[in-house]
Biopython code that builds the backbone (N, CA, C, O; Angstrom):
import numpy as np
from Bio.PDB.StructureBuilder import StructureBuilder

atoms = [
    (1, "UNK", "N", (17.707, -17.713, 7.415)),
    (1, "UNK", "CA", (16.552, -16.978, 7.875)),
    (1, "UNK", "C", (15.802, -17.866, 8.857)),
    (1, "UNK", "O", (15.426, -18.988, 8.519)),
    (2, "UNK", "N", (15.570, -17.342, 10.140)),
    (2, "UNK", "CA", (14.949, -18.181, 11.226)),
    (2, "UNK", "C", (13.532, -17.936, 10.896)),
    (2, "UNK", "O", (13.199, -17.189, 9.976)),
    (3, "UNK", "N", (12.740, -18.536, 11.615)),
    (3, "UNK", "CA", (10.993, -18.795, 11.792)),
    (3, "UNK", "C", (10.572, -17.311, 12.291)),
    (3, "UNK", "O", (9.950, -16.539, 11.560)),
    (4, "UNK", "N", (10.946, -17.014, 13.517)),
    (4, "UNK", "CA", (10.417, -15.351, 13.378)),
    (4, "UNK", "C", (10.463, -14.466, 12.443)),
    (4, "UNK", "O", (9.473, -13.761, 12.248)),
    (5, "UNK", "N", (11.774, -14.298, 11.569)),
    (5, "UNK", "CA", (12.382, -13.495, 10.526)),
    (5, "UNK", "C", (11.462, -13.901, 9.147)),
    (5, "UNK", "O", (11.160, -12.997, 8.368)),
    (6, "UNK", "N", (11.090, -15.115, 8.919)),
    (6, "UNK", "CA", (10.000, -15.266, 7.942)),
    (6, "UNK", "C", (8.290, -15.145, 8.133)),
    (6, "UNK", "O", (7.524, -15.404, 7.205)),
    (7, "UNK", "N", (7.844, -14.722, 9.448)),
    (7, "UNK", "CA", (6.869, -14.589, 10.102)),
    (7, "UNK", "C", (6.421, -12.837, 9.818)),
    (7, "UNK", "O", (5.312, -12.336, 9.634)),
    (8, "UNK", "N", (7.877, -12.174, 9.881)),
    (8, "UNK", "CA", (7.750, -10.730, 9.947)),
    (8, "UNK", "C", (7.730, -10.608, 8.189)),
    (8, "UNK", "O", (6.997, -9.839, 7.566)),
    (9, "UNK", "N", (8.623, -11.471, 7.643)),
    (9, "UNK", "CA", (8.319, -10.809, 6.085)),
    (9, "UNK", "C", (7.192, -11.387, 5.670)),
    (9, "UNK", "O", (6.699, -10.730, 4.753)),
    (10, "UNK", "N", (6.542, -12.382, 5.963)),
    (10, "UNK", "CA", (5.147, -12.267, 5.380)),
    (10, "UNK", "C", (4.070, -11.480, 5.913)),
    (10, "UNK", "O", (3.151, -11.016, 5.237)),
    (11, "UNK", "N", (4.218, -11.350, 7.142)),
    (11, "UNK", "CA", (3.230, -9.881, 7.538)),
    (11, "UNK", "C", (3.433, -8.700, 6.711)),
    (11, "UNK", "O", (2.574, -8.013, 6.158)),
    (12, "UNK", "N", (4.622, -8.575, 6.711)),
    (12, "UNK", "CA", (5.144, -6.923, 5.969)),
    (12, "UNK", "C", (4.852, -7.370, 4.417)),
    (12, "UNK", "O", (4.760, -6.406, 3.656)),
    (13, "UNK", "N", (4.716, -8.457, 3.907)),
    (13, "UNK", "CA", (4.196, -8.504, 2.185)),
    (13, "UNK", "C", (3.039, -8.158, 2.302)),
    (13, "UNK", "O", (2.574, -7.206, 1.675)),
    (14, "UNK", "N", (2.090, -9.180, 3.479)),
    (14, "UNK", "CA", (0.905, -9.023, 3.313)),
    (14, "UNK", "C", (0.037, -8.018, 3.039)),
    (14, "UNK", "O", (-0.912, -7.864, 2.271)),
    (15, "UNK", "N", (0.931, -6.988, 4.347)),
    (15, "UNK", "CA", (0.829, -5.743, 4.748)),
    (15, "UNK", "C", (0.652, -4.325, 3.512)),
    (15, "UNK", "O", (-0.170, -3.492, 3.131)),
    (16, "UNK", "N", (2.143, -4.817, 3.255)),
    (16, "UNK", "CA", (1.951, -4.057, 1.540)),
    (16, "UNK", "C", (0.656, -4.013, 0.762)),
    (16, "UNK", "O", (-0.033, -3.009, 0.587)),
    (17, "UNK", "N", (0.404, -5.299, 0.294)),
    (17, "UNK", "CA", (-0.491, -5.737, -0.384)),
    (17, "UNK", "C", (-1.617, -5.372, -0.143)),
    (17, "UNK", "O", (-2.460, -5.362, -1.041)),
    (18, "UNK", "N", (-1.910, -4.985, 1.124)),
    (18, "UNK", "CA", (-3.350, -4.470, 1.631)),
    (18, "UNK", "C", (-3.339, -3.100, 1.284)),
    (18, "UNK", "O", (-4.323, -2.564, 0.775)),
    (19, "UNK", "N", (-2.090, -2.386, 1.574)),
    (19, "UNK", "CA", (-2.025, -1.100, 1.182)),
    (19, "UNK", "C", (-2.198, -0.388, -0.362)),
    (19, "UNK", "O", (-2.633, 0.646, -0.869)),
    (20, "UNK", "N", (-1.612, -1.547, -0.709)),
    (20, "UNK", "CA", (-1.502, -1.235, -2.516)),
    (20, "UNK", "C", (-3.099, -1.753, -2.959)),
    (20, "UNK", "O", (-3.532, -1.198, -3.969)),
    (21, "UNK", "N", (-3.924, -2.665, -2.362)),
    (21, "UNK", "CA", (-4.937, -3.057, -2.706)),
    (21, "UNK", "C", (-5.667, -1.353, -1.992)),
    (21, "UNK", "O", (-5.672, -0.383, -2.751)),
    (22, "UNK", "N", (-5.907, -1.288, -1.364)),
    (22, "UNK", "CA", (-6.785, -0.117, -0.520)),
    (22, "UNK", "C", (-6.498, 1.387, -1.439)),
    (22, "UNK", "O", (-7.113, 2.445, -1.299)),
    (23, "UNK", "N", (-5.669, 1.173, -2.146)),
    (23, "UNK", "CA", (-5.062, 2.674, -2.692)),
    (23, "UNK", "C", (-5.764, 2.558, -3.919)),
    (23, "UNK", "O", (-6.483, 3.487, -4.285)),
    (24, "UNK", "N", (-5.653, 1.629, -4.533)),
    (24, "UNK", "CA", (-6.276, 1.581, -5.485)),
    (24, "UNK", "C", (-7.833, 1.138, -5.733)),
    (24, "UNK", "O", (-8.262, 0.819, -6.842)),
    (25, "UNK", "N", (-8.662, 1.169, -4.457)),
    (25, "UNK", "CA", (-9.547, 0.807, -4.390)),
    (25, "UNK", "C", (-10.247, -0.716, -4.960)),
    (25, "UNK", "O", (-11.408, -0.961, -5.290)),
    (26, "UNK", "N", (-9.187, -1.484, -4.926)),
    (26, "UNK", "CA", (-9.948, -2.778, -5.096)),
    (26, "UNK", "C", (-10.296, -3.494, -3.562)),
    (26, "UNK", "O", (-9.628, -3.553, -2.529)),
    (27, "UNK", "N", (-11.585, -3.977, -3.898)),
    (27, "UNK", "CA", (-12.268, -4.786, -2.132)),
    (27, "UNK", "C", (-12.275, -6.083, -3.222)),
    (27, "UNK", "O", (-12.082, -6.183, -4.434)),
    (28, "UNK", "N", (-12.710, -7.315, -1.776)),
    (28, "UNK", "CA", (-13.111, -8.154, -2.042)),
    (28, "UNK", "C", (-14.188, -8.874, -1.617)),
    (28, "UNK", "O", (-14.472, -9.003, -0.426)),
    (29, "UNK", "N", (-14.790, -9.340, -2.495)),
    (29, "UNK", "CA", (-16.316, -9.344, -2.364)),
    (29, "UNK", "C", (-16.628, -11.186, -1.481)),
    (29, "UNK", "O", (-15.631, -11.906, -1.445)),
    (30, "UNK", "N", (-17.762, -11.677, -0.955)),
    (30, "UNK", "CA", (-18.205, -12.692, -0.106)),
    (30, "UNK", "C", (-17.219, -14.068, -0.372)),
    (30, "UNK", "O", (-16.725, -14.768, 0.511)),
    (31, "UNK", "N", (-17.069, -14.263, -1.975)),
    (31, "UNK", "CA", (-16.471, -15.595, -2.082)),
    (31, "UNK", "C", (-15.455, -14.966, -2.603)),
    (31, "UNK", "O", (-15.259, -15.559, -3.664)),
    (32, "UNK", "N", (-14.412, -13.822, -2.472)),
    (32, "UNK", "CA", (-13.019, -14.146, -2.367)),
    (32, "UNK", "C", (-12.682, -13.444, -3.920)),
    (32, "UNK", "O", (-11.520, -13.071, -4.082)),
    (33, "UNK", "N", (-13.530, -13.276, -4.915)),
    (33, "UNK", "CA", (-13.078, -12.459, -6.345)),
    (33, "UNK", "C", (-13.093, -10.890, -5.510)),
    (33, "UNK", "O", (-13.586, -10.366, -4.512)),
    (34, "UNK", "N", (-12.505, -10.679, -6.267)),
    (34, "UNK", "CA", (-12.112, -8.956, -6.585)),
    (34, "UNK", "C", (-12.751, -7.971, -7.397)),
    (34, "UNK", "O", (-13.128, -8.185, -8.549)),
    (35, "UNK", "N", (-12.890, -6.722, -6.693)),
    (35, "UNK", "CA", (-13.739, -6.163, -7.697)),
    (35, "UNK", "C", (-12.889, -4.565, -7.355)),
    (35, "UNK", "O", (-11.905, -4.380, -6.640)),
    (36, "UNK", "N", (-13.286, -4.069, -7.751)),
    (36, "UNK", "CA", (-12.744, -2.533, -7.943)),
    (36, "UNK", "C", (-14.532, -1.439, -7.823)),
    (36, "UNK", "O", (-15.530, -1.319, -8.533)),
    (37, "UNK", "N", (-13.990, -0.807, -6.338)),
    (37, "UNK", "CA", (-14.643, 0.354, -6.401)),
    (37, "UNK", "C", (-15.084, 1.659, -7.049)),
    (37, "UNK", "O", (-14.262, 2.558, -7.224)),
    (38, "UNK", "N", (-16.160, 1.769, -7.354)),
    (38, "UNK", "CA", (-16.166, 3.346, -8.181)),
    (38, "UNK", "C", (-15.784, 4.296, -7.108)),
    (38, "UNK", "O", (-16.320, 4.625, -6.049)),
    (39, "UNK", "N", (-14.486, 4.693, -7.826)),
    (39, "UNK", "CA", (-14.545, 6.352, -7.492)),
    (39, "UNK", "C", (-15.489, 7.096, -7.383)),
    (39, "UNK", "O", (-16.638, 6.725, -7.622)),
    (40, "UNK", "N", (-15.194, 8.237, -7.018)),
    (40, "UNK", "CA", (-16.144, 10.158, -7.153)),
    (40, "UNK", "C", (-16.274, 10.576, -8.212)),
    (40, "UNK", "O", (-16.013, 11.730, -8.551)),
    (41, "UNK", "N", (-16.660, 9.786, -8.843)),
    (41, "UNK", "CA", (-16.334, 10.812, -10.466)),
    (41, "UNK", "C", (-17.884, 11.438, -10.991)),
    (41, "UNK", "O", (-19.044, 11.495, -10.584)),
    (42, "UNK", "N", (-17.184, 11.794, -11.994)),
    (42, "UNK", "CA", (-18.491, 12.507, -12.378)),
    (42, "UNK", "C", (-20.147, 11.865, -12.906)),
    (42, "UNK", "O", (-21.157, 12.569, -12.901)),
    (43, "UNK", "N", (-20.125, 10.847, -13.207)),
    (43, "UNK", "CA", (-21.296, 9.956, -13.797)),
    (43, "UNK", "C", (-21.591, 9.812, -12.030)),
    (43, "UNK", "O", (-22.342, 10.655, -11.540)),
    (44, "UNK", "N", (-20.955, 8.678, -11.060)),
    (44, "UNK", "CA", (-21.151, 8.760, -9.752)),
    (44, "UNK", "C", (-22.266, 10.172, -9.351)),
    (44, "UNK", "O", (-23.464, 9.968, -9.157)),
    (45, "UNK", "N", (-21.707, 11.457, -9.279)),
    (45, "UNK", "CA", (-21.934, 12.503, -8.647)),
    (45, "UNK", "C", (-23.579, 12.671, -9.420)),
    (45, "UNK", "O", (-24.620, 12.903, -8.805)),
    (46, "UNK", "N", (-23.474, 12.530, -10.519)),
    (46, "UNK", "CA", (-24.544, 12.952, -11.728)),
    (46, "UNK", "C", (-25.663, 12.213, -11.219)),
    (46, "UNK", "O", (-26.742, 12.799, -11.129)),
    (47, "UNK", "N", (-25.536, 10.686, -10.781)),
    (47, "UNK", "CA", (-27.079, 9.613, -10.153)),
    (47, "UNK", "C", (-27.109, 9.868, -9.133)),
    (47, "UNK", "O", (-28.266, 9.909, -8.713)),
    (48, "UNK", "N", (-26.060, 10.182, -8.115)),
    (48, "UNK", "CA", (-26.357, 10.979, -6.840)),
    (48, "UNK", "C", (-27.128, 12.417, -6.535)),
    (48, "UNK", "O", (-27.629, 12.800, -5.478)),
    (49, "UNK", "N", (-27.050, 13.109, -7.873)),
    (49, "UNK", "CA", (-28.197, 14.066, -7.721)),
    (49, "UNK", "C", (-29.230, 13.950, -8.339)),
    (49, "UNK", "O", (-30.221, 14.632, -8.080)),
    (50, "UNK", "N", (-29.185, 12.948, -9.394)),
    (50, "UNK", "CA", (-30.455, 12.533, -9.881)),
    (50, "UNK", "C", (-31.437, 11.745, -8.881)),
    (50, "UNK", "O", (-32.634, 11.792, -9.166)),
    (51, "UNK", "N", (-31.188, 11.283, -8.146)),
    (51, "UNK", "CA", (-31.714, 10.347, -6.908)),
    (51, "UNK", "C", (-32.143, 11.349, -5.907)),
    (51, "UNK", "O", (-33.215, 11.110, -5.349)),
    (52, "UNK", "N", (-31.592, 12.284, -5.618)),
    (52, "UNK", "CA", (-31.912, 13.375, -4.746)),
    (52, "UNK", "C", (-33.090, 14.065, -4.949)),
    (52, "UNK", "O", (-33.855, 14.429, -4.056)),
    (53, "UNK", "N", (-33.271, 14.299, -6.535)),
    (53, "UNK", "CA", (-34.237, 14.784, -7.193)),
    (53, "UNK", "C", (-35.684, 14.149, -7.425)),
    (53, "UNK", "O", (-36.743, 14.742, -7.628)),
    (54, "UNK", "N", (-35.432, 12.770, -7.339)),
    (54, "UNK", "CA", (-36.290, 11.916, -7.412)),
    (54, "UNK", "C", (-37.092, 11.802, -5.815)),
    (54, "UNK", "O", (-38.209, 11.880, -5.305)),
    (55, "UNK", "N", (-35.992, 11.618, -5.548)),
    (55, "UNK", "CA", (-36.901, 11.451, -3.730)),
    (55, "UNK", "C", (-37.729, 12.658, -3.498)),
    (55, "UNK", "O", (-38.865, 12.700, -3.025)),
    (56, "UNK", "N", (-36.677, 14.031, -4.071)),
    (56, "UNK", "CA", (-37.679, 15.249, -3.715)),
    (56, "UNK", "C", (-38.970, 14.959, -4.110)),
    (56, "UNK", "O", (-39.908, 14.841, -3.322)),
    (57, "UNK", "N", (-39.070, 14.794, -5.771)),
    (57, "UNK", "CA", (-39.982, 14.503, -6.261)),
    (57, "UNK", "C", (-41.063, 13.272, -5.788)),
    (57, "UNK", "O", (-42.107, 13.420, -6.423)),
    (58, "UNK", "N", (-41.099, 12.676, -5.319)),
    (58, "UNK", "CA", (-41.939, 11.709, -4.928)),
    (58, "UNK", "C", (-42.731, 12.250, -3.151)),
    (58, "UNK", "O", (-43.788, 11.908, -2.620)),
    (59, "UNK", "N", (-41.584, 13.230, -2.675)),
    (59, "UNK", "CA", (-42.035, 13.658, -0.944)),
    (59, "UNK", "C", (-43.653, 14.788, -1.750)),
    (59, "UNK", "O", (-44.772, 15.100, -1.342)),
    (60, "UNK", "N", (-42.913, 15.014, -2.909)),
    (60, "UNK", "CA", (-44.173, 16.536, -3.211)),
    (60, "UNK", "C", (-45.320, 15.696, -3.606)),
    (60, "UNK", "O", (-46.365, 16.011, -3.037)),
    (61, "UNK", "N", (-45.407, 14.588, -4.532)),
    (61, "UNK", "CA", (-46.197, 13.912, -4.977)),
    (61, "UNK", "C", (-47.065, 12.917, -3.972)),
    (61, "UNK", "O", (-48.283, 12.744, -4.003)),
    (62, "UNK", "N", (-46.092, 12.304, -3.063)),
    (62, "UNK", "CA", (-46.847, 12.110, -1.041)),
    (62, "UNK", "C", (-48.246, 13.142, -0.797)),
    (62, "UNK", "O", (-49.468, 13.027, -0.692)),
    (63, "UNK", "N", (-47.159, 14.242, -0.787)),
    (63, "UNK", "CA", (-47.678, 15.555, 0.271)),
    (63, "UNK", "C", (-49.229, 15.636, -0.433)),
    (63, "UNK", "O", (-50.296, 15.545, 0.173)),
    (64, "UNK", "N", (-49.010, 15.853, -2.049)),
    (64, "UNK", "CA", (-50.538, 16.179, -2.797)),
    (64, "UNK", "C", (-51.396, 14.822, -2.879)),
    (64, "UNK", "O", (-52.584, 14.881, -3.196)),
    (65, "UNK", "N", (-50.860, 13.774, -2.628)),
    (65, "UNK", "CA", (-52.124, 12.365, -2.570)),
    (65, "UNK", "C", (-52.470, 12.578, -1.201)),
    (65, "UNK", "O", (-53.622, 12.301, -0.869)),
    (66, "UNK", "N", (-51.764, 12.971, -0.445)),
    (66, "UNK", "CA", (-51.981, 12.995, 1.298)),
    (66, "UNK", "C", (-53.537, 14.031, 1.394)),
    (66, "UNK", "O", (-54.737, 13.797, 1.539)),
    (67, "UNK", "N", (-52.686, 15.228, 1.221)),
    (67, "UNK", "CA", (-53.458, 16.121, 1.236)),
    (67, "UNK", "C", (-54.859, 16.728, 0.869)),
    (67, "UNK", "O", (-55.169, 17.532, -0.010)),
    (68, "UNK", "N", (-55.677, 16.028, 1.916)),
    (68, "UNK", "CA", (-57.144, 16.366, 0.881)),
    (68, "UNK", "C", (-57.694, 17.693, 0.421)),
    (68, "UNK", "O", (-58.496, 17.640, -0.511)),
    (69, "UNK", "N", (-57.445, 18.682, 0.841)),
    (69, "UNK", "CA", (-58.032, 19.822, 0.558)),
    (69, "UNK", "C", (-57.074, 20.335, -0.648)),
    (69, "UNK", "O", (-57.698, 20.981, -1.490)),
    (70, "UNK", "N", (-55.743, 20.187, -0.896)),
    (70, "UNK", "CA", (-55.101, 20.088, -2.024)),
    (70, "UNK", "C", (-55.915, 19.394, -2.638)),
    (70, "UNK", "O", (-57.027, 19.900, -2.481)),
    (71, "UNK", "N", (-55.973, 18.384, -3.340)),
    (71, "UNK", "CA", (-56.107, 17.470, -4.137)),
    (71, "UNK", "C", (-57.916, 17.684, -4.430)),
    (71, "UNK", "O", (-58.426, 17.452, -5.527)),
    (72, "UNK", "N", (-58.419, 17.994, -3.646)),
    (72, "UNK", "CA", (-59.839, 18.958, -3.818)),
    (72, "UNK", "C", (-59.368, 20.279, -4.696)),
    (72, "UNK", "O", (-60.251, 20.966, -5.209)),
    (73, "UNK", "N", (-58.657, 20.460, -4.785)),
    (73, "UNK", "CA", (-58.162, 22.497, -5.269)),
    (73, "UNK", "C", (-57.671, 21.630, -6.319)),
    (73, "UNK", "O", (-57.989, 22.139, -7.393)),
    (74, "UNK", "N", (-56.863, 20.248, -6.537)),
    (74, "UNK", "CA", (-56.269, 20.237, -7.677)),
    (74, "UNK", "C", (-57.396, 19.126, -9.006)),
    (74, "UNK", "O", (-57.210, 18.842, -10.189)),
    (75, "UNK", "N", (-58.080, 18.921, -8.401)),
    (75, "UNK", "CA", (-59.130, 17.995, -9.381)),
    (75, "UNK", "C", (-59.846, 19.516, -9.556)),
    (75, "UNK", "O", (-59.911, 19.796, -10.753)),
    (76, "UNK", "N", (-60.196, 20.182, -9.008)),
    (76, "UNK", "CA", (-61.025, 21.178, -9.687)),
    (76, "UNK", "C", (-59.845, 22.513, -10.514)),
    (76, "UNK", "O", (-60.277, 23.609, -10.872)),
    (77, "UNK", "N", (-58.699, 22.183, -10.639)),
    (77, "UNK", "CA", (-58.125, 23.102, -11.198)),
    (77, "UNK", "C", (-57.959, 22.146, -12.502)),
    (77, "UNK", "O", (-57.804, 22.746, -13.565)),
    (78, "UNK", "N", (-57.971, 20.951, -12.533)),
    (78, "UNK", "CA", (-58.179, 20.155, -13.815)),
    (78, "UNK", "C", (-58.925, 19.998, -14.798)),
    (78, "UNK", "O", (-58.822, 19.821, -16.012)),
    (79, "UNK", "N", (-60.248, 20.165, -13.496)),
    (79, "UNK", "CA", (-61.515, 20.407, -14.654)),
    (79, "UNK", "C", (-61.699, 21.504, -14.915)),
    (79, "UNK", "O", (-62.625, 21.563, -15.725)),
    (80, "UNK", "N", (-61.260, 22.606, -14.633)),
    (80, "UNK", "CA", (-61.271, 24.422, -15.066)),
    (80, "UNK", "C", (-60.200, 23.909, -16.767)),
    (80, "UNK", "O", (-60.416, 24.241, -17.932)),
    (81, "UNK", "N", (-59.106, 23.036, -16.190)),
    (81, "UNK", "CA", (-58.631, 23.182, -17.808)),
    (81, "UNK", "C", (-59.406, 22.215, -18.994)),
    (81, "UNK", "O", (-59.461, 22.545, -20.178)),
    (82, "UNK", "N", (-59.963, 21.017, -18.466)),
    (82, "UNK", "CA", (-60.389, 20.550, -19.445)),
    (82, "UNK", "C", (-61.278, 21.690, -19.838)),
    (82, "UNK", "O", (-61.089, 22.355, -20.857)),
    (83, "UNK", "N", (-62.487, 21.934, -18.787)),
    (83, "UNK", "CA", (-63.816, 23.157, -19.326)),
    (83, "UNK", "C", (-62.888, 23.396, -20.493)),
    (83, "UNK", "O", (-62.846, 22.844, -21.593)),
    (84, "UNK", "N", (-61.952, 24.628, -19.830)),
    (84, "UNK", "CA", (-61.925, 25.989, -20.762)),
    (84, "UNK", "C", (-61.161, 25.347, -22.170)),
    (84, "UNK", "O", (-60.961, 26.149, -23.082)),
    (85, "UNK", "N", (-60.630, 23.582, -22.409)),
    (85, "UNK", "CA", (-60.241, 23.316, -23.836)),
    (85, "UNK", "C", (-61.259, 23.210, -24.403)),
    (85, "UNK", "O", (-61.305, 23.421, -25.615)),
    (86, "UNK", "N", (-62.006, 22.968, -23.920)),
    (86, "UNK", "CA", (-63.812, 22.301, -24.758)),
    (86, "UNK", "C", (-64.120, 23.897, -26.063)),
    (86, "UNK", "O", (-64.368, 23.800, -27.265)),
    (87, "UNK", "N", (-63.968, 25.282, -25.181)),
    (87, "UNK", "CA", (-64.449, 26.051, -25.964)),
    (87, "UNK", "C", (-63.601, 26.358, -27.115)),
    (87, "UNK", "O", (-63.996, 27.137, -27.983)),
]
sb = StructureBuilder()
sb.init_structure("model")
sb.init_model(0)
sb.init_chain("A")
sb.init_seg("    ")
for serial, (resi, resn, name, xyz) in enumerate(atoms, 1):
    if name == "N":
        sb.init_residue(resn, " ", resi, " ")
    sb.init_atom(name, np.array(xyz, "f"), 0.0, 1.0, " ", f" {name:<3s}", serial, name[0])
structure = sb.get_structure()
């Protein structure tokens, strides 16, 4: 086996190896260990809409600290409920 002919089979191992690594989703991380990617699965999908929900939730909760004439309508819709527990 000449020097080119062992040049091409370690590319083509290497080569493999990247493929079989990429298929199976393992990367490698800054100093060189290995780690394995999460899939799509279902827990994945589940904090991805929980997070979605959250952001919604925080743009509405923005909008009503923002909003002064809200937040005027909503301190006095607070004290209409305390009032009316008192009786």
């Amino acid at each position: 086996m000449g020097p080119f002919e062992m040049v091409v089979g370690i590319v083509l191992i290497v080569t493999i190896g990247s493929i079989v690594r990429a298929k199976h989703g393992i990367r490698r991380d800054r100093s060189g260990g290995d780690y394995v990617v999460a899939a799509d699965n279902a827990e994945t999908k589940a904090l991805q809409a929980e997070i979605r929900a959250l952001k919604d939730r925080i743009q509405v909760l923005e909008r009503i600290a923002t909003d002064n004439n809200r937040a005027v309508t909503l301190d006095q819709e607070i004290e209409k409920l305390r009032d009316s527990s008192k009786i």
